[in-house]
C-alpha positions in Angstrom: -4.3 15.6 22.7 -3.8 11.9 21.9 -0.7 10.3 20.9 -0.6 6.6 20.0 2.4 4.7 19.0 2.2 2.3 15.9 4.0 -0.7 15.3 4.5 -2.3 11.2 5.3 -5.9 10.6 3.3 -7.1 7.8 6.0 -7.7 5.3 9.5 -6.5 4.5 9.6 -3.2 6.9 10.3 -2.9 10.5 8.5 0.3 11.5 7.5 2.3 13.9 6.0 5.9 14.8 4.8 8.0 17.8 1.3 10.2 15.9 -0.1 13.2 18.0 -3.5 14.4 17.5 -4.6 18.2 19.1 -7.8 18.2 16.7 -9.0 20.8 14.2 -6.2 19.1 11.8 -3.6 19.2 14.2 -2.0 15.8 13.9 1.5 15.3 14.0 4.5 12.7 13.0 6.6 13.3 16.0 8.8 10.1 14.6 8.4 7.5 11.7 11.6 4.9 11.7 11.0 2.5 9.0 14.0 -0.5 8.6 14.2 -1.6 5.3 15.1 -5.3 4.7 15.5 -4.5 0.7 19.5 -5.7 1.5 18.3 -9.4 2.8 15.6 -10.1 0.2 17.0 -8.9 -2.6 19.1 -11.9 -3.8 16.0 -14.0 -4.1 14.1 -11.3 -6.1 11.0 -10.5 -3.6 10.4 -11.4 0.1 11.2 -14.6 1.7 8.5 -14.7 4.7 10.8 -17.1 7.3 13.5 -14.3 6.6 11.0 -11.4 7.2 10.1 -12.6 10.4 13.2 -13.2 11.6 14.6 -9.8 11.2 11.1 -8.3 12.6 11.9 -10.3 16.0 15.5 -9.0 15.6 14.8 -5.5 15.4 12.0 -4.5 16.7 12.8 -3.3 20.4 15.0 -1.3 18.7 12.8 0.5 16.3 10.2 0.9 18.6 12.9 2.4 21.4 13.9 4.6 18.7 10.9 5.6 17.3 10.1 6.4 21.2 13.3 9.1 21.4 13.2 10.3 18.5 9.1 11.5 19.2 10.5 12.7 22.5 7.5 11.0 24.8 7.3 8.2 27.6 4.9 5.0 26.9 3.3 6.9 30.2 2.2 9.9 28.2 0.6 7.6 25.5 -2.6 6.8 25.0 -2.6 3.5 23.4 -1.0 1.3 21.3 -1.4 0.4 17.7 0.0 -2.5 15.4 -0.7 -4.2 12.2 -2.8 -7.4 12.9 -3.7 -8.1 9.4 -3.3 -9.0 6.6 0.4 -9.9 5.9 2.8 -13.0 6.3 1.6 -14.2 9.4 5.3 -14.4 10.8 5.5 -10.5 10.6 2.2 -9.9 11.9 2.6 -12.0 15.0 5.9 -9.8 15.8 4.3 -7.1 15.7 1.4 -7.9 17.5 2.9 -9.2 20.3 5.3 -6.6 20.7 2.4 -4.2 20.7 0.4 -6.1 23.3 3.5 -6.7 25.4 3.9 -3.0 25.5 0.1 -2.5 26.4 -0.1 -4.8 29.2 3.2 -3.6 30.7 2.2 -0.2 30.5 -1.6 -0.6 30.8 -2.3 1.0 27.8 -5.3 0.4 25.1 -3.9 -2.3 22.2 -5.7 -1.5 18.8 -5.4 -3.9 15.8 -5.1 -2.3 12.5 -5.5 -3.6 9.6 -2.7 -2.8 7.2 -5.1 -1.8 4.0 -6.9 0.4 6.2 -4.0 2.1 7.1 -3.0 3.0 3.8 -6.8 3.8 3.2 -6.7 6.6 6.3 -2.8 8.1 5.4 -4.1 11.1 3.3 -6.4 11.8 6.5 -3.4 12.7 8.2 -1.3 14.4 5.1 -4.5 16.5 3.7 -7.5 16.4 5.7 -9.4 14.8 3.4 -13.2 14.5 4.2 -15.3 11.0 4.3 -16.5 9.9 2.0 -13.9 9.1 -1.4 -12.9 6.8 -3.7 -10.0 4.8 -2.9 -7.5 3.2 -5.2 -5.2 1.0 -3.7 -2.2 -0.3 -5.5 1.1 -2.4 -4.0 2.6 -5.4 -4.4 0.3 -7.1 -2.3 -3.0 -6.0 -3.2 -5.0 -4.0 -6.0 -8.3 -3.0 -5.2 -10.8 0.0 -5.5 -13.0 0.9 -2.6 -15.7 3.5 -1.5 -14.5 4.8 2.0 -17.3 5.8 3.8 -15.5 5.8 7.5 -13.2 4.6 10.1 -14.3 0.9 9.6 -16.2 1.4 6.7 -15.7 0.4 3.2 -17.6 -1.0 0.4 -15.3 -3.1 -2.6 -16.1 -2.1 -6.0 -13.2 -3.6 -7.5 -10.2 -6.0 -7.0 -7.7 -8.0 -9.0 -8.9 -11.4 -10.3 -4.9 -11.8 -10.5 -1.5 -10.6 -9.6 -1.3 -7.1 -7.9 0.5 -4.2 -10.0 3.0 -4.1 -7.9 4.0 -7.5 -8.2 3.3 -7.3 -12.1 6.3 -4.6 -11.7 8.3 -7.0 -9.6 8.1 -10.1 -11.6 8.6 -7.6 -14.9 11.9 -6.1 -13.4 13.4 -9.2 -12.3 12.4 -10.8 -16.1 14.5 -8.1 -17.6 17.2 -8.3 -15.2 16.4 -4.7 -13.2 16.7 -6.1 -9.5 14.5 -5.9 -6.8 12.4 -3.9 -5.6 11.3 -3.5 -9.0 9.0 -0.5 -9.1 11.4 2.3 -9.2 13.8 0.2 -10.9 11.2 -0.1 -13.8 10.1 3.7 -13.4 13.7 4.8 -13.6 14.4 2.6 -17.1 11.0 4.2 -18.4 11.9 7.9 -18.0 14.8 7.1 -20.0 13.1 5.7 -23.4 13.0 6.9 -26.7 10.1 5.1 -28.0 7.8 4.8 -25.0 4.9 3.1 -27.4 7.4 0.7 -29.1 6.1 -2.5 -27.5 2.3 -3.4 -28.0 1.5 -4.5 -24.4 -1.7 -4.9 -23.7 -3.9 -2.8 -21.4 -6.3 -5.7 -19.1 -10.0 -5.8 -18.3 -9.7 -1.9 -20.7 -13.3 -1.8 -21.9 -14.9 -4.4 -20.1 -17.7 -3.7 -17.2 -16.8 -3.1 -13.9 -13.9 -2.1 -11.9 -11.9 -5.6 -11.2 -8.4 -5.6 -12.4 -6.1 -8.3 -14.3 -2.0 -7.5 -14.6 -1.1 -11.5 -15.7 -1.3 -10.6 -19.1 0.3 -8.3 -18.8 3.3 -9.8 -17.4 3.3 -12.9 -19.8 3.4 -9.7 -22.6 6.4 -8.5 -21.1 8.0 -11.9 -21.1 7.1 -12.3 -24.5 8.2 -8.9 -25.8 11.4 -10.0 -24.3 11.9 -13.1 -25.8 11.5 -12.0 -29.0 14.5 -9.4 -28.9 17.5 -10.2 -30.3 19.6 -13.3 -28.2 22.0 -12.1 -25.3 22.1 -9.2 -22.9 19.2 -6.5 -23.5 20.2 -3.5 -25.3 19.3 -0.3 -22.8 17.9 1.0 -25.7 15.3 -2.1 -25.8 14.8 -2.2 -21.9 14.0 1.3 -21.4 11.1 0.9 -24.6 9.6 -1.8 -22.9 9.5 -0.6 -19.5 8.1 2.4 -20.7 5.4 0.3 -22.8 4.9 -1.9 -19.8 4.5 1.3 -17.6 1.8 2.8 -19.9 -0.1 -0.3 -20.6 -0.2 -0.5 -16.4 -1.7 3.2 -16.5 -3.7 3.1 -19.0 -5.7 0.0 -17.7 -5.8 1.7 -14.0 -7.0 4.7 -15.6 -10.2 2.5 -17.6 -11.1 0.9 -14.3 -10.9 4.1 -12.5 -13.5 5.6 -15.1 -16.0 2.9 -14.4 -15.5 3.3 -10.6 -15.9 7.0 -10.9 -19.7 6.4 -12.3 -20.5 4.3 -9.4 -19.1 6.4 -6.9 -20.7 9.3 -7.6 -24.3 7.4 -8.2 -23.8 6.5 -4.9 -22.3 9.2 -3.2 -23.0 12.5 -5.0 -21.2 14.5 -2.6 -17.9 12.6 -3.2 -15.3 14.5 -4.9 -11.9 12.6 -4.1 -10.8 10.0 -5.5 -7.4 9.1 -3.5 -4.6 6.4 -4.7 -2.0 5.1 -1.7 0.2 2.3 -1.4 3.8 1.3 -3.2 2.6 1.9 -6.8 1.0 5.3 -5.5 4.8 6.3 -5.4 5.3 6.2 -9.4 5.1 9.4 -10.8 3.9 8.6 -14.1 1.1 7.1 -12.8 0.4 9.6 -10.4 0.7 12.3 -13.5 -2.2 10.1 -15.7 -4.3 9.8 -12.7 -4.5 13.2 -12.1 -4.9 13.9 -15.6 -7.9 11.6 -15.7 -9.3 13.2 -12.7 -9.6 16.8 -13.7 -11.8 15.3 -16.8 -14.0 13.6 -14.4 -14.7 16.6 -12.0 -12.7 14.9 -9.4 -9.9 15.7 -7.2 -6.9 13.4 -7.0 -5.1 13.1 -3.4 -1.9 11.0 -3.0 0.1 10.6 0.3 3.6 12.2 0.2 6.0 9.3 -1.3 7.9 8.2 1.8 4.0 7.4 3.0 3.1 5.3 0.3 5.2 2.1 1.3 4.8 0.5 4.3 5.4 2.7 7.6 4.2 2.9 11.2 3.1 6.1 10.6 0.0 5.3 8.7 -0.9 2.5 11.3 -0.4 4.9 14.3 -2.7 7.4 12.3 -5.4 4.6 11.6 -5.1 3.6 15.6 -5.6 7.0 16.5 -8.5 7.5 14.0 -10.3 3.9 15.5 -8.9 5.3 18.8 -10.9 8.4 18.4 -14.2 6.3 17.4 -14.0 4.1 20.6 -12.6 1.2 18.9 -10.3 -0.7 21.0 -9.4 -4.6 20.9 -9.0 -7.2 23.5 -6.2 -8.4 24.1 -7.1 -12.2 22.9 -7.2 -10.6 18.8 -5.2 -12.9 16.6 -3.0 -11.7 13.9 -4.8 -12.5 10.5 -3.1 -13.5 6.9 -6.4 -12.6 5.7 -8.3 -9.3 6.5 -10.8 -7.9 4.0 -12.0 -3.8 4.5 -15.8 -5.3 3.2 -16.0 -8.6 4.8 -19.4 -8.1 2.9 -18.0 -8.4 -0.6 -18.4 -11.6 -2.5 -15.4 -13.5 -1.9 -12.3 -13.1 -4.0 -9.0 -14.7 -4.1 -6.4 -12.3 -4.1 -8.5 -9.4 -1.7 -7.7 -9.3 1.9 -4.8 -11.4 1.6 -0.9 -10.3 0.5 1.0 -12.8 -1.3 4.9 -13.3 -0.6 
């Protein structure tokens, strides 16, 4: 049995989570304590990094003491420690990392850096058992790429955004339009309402064109657009939930077009994939969840998402990826520094906006 304790600073989440791992798909949550800091943000309209960090060093000995009682264990019966090194706002990451080496020295226990994408990469190891190698899609407000996961460690890029992330296209959409943030599920929740869902033209970026890179900008300056051109004073609910539900299906429909493309190199290159598997923030939207699988079945593949309270940011998906490098022999010294920047294929050619998570 191994249990590993996993610490998550990179952004706007204070988190923490005790894993357990009896193998032959035994794994367990035995606590996951996220603290939200949606209250402190939210009158700016997305995540003030000097803020963030300060309410990381405020609360973390008490997220990580909880997430200890709650799971019921000692830091004597671990077996090592976990925590986000990379990439994030670096004033997150450094809590967090130091807290977790603290802990490790103290207690002379392993310290393992994880890097945040991998840990959403890894989740649906721990929720579904799902074998090596698939396709991964991962969407948030920080990053928006597609990847080939071949193992613990192991990725090859076939797609990123040349851009803005999706989730931030949601963000700066919802906040346009006067939603609030976070503005994902305030978007989703306007969209479910509309009567015209295809009333606005949006466009759907990078549909049709080679490759598997994505583009939301457009997209967003559509929005605006769309916007401006409805009649003067406050938005009409009638009007918002039409173009949330035409920004919404624009979003989908140019995920699903990339996915396609990705699809055909995936299985060229691994013919015994069958799995393609979307995680992070955006993973949460139903809709989108609904298309993908749709897509999926017409491709021969299987679609695998983590439960929704796994697809934002939690300890329990680094603890999982700690335990998996864990597992593989993969421990760091003690001397790793907390990265902004953290590519899964260091090999890729560079690109601006993968690796890194914008504020």
């Amino acid at each position: 049995m191994v249990k590993i304790l996993g610490i998550e600073t990179s952004c706007d989440e204070t988190a923490a989570s005790v894993i357990t791992d009896e193998g032959e798909g035994e794994a367990r949550i035995l606590s996951n304590v996220v603290l939200s800091q949606l209250d402190e943000h939210r009158p700016y309209g997305g995540v003030v990094p000097e803020i963030a960090a300060r309410s990381h060093l405020d609360h973390i000995d008490r997220i990580v003491d909880e997430a200890m009682d709650e799971a019921g264990v000692s830091f004597a019966e671990l077996d090592g420690i976990a925590a986000t090194g990379g990439p994030g706002l670096i004033g997150g990451v450094i809590v967090g990392v130091m807290t977790a080496k603290a802990i490790a020295l103290t207690h002379k226990l392993p310290f393992i850096a994880v890097n945040h994408l991998e840990g959403h990469a890894l989740t649906v190891r721990l929720t579904d058992q799902v074998a090596f190698p698939y396709l991964l899609l991962l969407v948030s407000g920080g990053h928006c790429q597609i990847l080939a996961v071949e193992g613990v460690g192991k990725y090859k890029r076939l797609g990123t955004t040349i851009d803005d992330a999706l989730g931030e296209a949601f963000d700066k959409s919802a906040k346009l339009l006067g939603l609030g943030y976070p503005g994902g599920p305030h978007v989703e929740k306007a969209a479910a309402k509309a009567t015209n869902p295809a009333r606005f033209k949006l466009p759907s970026p990078m549909k049709g064109k080679p490759g598997c890179d994505f583009s939301f900008s457009g997209l967003k300056t559509a929005v605006r657009q769309a916007a401006e051109a409805l009649p003067p004073g406050p938005f009409k609910e009638e009007d918002l939930n039409d173009l949330c539900a035409s920004f919404q299906m624009a979003a989908a429909d140019s995920l699903i077009n990339r996915c396609k493309n990705a699809i055909k190199m995936f299985k060229a290159d691994y013919p015994e994939g069958n799995t393609l598997v979307v995680a992070g923030g955006v993973a949460a939207n139903q809709t989108i969840r609904t298309q993908l699988t749709g897509m999926c079945e017409k491709q021969n593949m299987r679609m695998v998402a983590p439960p929704l309270k796994l697809c934002t940011d939690n300890g329990a998906m680094i603890a999982w990826a700690g335990l998996e490098a864990f597992k593989a022999g993969k421990i760091d010294d003690l001397t790793f520094a907390p990265r902004p920047r953290w590519p899964l294929d260091p090999d890729a050619p560079k690109a601006a906006f993968a690796g890194g998570k914008k504020a």
